[in-house]
N, C-alpha and C positions, 0 to 999 in steps of 0.2 A: 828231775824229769824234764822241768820245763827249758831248762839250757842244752841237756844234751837233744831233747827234740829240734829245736832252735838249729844246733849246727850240725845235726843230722841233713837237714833240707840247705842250711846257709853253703857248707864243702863243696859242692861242687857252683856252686855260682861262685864262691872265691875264687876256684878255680876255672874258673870261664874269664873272670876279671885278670888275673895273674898272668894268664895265657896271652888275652888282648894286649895286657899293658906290654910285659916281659918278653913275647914270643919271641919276636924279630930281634932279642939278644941274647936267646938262649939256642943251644944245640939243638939238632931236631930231635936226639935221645930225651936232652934232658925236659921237653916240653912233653913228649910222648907219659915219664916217668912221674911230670908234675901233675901232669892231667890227671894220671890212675892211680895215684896216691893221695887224692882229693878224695876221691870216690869212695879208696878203701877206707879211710878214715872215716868218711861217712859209712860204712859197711860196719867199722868195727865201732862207731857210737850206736849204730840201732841194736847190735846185739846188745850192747851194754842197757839200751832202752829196753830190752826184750825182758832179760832178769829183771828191772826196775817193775817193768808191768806186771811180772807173775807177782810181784810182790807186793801192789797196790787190790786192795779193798773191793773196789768197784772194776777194773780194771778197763777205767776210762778215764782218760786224763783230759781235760783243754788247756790249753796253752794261748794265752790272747796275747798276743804281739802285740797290735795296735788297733787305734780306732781306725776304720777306714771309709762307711759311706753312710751317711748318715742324712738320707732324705725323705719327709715327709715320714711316713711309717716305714719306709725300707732301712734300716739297719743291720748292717754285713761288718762282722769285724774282721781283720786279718788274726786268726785264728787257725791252729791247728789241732787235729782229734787225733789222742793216742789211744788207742784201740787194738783188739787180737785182730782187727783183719785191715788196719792201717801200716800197721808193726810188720806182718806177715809178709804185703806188697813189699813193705821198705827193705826187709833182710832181700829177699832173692833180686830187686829191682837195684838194689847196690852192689850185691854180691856179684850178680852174672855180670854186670855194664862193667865192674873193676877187671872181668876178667877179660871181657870184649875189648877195655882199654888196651891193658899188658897186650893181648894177642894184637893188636891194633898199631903196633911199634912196629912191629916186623912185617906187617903185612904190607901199613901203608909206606913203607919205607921207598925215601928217593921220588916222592911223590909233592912236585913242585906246593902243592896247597896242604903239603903237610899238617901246620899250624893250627890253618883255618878248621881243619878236620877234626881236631883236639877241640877247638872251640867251641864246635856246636856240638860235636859228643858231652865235653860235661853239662852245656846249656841243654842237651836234652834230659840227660837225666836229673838236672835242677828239676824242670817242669814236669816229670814223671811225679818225682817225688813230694812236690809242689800241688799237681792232682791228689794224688791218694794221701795226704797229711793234712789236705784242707776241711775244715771243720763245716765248710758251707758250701753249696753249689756255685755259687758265683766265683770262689775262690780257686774251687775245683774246676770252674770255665776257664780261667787266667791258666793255670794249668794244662788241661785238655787243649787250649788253641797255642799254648808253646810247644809240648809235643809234635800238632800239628804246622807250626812254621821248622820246627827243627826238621822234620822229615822233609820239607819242602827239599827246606838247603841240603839235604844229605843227600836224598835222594837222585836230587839233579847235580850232584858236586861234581859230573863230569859234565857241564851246560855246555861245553862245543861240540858235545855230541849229539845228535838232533833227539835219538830216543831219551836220552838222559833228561834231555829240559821236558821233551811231551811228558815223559814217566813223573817226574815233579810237580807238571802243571796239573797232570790225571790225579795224583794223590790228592792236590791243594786243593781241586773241586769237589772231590768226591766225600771229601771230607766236610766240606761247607755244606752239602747238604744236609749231611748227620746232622751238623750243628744245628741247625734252622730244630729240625726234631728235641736238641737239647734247651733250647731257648724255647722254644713252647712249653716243654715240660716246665720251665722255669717260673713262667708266664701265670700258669693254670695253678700251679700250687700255692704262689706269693697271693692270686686273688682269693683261694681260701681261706687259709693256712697264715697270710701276712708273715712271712717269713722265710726264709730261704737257709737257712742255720739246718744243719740233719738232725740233731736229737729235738728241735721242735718242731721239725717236719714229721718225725715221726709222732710226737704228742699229741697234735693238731690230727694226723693221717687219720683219725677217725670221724672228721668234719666233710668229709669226702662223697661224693655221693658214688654209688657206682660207676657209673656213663663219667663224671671228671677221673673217676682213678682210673679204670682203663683208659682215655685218653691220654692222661698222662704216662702210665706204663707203655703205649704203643709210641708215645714219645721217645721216651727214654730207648725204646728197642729201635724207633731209628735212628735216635745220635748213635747207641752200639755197634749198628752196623755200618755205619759208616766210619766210625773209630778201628771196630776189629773187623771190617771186613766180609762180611756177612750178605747172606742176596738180601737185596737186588744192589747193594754199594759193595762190592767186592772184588769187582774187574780191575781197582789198583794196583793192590797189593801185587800180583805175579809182577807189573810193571817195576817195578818199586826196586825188580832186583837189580837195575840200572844202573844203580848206586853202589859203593865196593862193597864188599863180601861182610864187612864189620859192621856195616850200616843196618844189613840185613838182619845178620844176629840180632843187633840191638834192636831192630826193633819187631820181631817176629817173637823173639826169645822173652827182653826184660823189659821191655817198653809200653809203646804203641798200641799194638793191635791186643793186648793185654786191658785198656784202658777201660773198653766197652763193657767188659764182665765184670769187669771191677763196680764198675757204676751200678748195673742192676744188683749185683750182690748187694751194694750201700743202700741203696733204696729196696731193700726187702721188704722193708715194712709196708711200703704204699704197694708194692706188686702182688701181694697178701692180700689187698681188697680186689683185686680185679683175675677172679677163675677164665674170664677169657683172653685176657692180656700174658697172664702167664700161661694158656694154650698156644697160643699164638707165638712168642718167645720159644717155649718149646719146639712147635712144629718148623720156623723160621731157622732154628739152631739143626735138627733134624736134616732135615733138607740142604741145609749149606754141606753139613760132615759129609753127606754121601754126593752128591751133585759135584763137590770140590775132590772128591776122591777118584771118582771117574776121570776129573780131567785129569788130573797126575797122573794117571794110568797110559797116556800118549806123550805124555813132555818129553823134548829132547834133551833140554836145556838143566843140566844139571840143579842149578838154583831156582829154575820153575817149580821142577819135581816139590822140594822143598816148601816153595810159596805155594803151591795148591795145598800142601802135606799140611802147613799153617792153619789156612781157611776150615779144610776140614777139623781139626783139632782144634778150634775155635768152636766149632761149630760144634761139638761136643759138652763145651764148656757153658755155651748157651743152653743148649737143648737141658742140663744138667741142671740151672738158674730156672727154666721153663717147670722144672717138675718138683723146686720146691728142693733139690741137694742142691746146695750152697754150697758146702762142704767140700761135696763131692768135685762141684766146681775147680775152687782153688786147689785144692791137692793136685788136681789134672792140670791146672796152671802152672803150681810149681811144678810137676816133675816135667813140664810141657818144656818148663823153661831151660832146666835142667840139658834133656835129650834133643831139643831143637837148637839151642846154641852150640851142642857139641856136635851135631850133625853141618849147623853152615859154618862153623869155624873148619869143620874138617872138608867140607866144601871146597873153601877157602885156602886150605893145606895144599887139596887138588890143582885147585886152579893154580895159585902159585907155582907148582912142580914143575906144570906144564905151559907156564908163558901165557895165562891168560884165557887159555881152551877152556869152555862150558859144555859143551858136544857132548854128550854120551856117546856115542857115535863115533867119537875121537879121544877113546877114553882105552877102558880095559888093560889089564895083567901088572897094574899098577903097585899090589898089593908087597910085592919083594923091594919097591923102590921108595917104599914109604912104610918104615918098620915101626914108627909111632902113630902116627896117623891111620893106618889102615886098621890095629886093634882097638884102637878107642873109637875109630867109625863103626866096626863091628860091634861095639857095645850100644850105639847110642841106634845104630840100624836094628835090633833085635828089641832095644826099649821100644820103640816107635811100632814094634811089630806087635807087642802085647806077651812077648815069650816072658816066662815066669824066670829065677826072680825078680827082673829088672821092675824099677818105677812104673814104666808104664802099664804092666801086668796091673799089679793093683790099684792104679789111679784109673784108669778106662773099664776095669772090673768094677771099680765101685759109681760111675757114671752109670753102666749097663744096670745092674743092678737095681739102680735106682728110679730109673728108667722104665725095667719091666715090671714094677709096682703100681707104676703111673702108670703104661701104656704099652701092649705086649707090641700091638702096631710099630710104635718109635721104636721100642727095641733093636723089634728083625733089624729095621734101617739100620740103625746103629749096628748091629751085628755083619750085616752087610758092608756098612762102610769101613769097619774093623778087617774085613776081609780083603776089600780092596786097598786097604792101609799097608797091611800085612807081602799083598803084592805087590804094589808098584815101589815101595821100599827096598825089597829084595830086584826086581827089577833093577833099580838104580844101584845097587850094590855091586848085583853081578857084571854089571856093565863099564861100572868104575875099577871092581878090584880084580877081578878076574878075566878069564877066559884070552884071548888073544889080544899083544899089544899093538893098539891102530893110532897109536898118538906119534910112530916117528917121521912120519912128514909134518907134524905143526914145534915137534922139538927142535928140527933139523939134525937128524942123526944124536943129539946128546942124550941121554938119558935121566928120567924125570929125580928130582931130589928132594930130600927132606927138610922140613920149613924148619929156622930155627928155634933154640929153645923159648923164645916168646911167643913164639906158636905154638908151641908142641904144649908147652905146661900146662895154657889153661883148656888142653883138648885133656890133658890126664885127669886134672881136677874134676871135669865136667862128666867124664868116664863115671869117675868115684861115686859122683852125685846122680848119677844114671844107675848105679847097681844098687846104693844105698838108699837111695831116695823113697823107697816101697816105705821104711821101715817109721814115716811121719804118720802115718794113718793106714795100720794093718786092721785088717776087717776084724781080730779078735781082739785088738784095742778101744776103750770106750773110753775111760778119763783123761789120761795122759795122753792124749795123741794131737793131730792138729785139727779133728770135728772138737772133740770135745774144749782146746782153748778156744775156739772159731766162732763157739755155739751164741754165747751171748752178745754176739755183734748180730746176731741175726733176730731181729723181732719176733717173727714168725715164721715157722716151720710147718708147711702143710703137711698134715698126718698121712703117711704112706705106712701101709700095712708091711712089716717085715716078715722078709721070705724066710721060712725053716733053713735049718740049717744045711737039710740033702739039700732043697732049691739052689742055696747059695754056692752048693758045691757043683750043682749041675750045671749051675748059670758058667761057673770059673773054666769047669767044662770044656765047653761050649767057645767060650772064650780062648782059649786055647788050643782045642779045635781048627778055627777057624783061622787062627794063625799062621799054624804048621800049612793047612793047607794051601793058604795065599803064599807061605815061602814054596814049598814044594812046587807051586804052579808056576812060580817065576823063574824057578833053577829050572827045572824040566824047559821050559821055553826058549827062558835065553841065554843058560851055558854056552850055546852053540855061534853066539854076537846077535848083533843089533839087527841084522838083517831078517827079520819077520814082519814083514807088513801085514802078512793075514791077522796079526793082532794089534795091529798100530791102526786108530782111528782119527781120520781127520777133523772129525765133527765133534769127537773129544779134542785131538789136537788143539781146534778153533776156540776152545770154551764155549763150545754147545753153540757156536754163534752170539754170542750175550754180546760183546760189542758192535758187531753188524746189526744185532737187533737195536741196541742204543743208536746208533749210527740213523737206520732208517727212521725208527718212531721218533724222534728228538734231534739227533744232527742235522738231518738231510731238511728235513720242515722248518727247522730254525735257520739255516744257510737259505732256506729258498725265501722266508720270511723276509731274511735279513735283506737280499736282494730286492726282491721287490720293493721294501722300503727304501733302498738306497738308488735303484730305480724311477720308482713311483711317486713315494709318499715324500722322500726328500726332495727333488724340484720340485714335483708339482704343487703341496699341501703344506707342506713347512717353509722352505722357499720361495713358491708363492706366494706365503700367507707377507714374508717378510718384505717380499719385492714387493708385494703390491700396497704395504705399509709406506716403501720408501717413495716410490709413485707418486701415491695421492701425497705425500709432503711435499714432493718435488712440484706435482703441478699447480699446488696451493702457493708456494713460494714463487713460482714462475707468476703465479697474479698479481701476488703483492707487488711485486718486482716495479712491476709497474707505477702502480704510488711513490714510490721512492728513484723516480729519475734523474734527479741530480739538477736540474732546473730550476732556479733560485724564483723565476718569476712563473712559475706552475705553483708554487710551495704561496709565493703570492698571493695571486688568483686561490688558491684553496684555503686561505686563511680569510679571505675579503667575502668568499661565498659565503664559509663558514659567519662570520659575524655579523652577515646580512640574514641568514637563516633564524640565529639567534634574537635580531634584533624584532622579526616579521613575528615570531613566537609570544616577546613579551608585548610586545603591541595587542596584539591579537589576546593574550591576556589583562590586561588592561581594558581592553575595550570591552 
């Protein structure tokens, strides 16, 4: 176990090193090919860890690589924890990135920084893997802040483009605030606890007083949102999509905004002492799903639609973490992962076809010009809708679910945001595959075509794992499923009352329900094209205002700040403090200046006064 853990995490840093060294003498296929055959091999060692773990005892392995920091009482080893929900991460964060690779040949093709683009692709998912394999938080930092530099560079990899670098610089701040929240958490537990390793964070986790473990849980929910994106840190991610089409997958789908859930699931045990911290989590995940729903209900921007469609479905997966389904969580995670990579790779299909067009608006009747792409968009648009059988039926059924035991309140929301899911998805469909075609002034009369087979394969695979995907965790499965391998990574489980079985059928319902009727509403409105502004809102368009509101409370006071200090407080207070340092040296030296005239018979004279002074002295003591 412990070797294949080893180059489970080591593949794709070989591969980041292989690329660096070899790149500039290898084809661009064959870099493309080296990069994603790192990965898969890293894919095909964790399944092989996967069987290993069913078959281990405890099924908790550690792996200690090296000693690593050893000061005073802090001791952190370089160490990694194999576990049902370290294992879990590692299959779909390998599996999706190898496919985002291969689609990643074709897409980025003829694209001068080629290379570079394989580069920090496999350095991202090193540090993905790097996060969720680390047996300690500080380890899991080194992780979480590589993630975070790898987005920087991906996301701005077009930097002579002015959006592209702000879009990189937005994610790299919004991100360090998170941080500062996980470095607290850090902070607060190591002064308990003396320790920072998780199975004796959890040992310790009952040395906690109230007031420290909610502080630290409300920690930990700000590095999340600033990692997945979450209010009030979430105004990046729509920026983000700046970055090519594969970036986006990766980091929406198998990555990234992935990390933040990851992390409260890990720390179950300490979010198990604080019933307000995980109120608060809940309501904070609550709130993003539907507030992020809304705005994709206005996006123009094909890839927005999507980046809102993220947030909210993040927000799900919090809100899920908030009531105590962990479970619930990651199944909505993987099949997230599943239906969101097959939705921006087929994105990405789109754009392709059409030379680069994002436009809804310069999109539609696409669906005959793209005879692979447009049926596995349809599979992964009806997963995302909640229609039965697909993945998402049962992975956001069983969040709902879980949810209305905790709180019928959070529910509606969720019910609600289910419905706006349901719509602006169909929305986006309609506007992309059907109804009238408005893209041949950006084609220039040629007509749009189909991406090749490096594109097209991992939209079929991801199809497959979009229909099949329910059958990890069917609500009549209890042992064999993925709650029940998941269960004992989780310390504690808050007791939710289980609903009967007509409830759960009513709940599914319901669910379904609300579905049909968010598609129904978006066919009925926009068969007819894009042009309905009676249903397009700008103040959704804007994101509710949230960056003009950061702008005025924070931008504009720190710009006027800054000025005034550069104004003000630089000459007059800092400048003067230093000019008028130099001054007084200057007019102290302009005195002495004096004494030192250069007159041999002054120097004289001042030596003869001097000895006559001395001499009047000892006289005078003598006498």
């Amino acid at each position: 176990m412990a070797h294949v853990a080893t180059l489970i995490l080591l593949m794709p840093l070989v591969g980041f090193l292989l690329v660096m060294l070899l790149g500039q003498y290898l084809k661009e296929k064959q870099v493309g090919y080296l990069a994603t055959i790192v990965v898969g091999v890293s894919f095909a060692l964790t399944v092989i860890a996967f069987f290993l773990l069913l078959g281990h005892s405890s099924r908790q392995v550690t792996v200690n690589l090296f000693s690593w920091i050893n000061v005073g009482t802090l001791h952190v080893p370089a160490a990694l924890l194999i576990d049902p929900l370290s294992i879990t991460m590692c299959l779909f964060v390998t599996g999706i990135s190898m496919l985002i690779h291969l689609y990643s040949i074709g897409y980025m093709h003829g694209e001068k920084d080629f290379r570079k683009f394989f580069l920090y692709l496999n350095l991202f998912v090193f540090s993905m893997l790097l996060l969720v394999l680390a047996n300690n938080l500080v380890l899991t930092f080194v992780g979480w802040e590589g993630v975070g530099l790898c987005s920087y560079w991906l996301v701005s990899f077009y930097f002579d483009r002015d959006k592209a670098a702000s879009a990189g610089k937005k994610a790299f701040i919004y991100n360090r605030v998170g941080d500062v929240g996980m470095l607290v958490a850090m902070f607060l537990l190591f002064s308990r606890t003396h320790t920072l390793t998780y199975l004796s964070i959890f040992a310790e986790a009952g040395s906690l007083t109230p007031t420290v473990a909610t502080l630290v849980v409300l920690a930990l929910l700000l590095g999340a949102t600033g990692k997945s994106a979450q209010i009030p840190l979430f105004n990046w991610l729509p920026d983000a999509m700046e970055g090519p089409t594969p970036v986006s997958a990766l980091i929406h789908a198998a990555t990234m905004v992935t990390a933040g859930v990851y992390l409260l699931c890990r720390m179950s045990p300490v979010l198990a002492l604080s019933v307000p911290g995980r109120t608060t989590i809940a309501v904070v995940g609550g709130v993003t799903a539907f507030v992020a729903a809304t705005i994709a209900c206005s996006q123009k921007d094909i890839k927005k639609v999507l980046a809102f469609s993220t947030i909210s479905q993040i927000g799900y997966m919090v809100l899920a973490v908030g009531v105590g389904a962990y479970s619930a969580a990651i199944f909505l995670m993987i099949s997230h992962a599943f239906f969101k990579a097959l939705l921006f790779l087929g994105s990405g299909s789109v754009i392709h076809s059409l030379h680069g067009e994002q436009d809804l608006r310069k999109m539609g009747g696409l669906q005959k010009y793209l005879p692979l792409t447009f049926p596995t968009f349809l599979i992964g648009w009806l997963t995302i809708s909640g229609v039965p059988p697909f993945a998402g039926f049962w992975s956001k059924g069983d969040v709902l679910a879980n949810v209305f035991e905790y709180s019928p309140v959070l529910w509606v929301l969720g019910v609600l945001t289910a419905l706006l899911t349901a719509y602006y998805m169909s929305r986006l469909f309609v506007l992309t595959f059907r109804g009238t075609e408005r893209f041949r002034e950006e084609t220039e009369g040629h007509d749009p075509h189909e991406s090749p087979w490096v594109m097209t394969a991992p939209l079929v695979v991801l199809a497959a794992l979009s229909v099949a995907g329910g059958v990890l965790d069917l609500p009549w499965v209890h042992h064999n499923s993925l709650s029940g391998f998941l269960t004992p990574s989780f310390g504690f489980i808050p007791v939710i009352g289980h609903a009967s079985g007509v409830a759960q059928t009513g709940l599914a319902l319901v669910d379904v329900a609300v579905a049909v009727i968010g598609i129904l509403a978006a066919f009925s409105i926009w068969r007819s094209g894009p042009d309905q502004p009676r249903y397009e809102s700008s103040f959704l368009e804007d994101v509710w205002h949230w960056d003009d509101f950061y702008d005025a409370s924070i931008g504009r006071p720190l710009t006027t700040a800054s000025q005034f200090g550069d104004d003000v407080i630089e000459p007059n207070i800092i400048d003067g403090a230093v000019n008028g340092v130099a001054v007084s040296v200057r007019r102290s030296a302009e005195g002495l200046r004096k004494v030192q005239s250069g007159f041999v018979r002054q120097y004289a004279l001042a030596t003869v006064l001097g000895l006559a002074v001395i001499v009047v002295y000892l006289v005078a003591r003598v006498g």
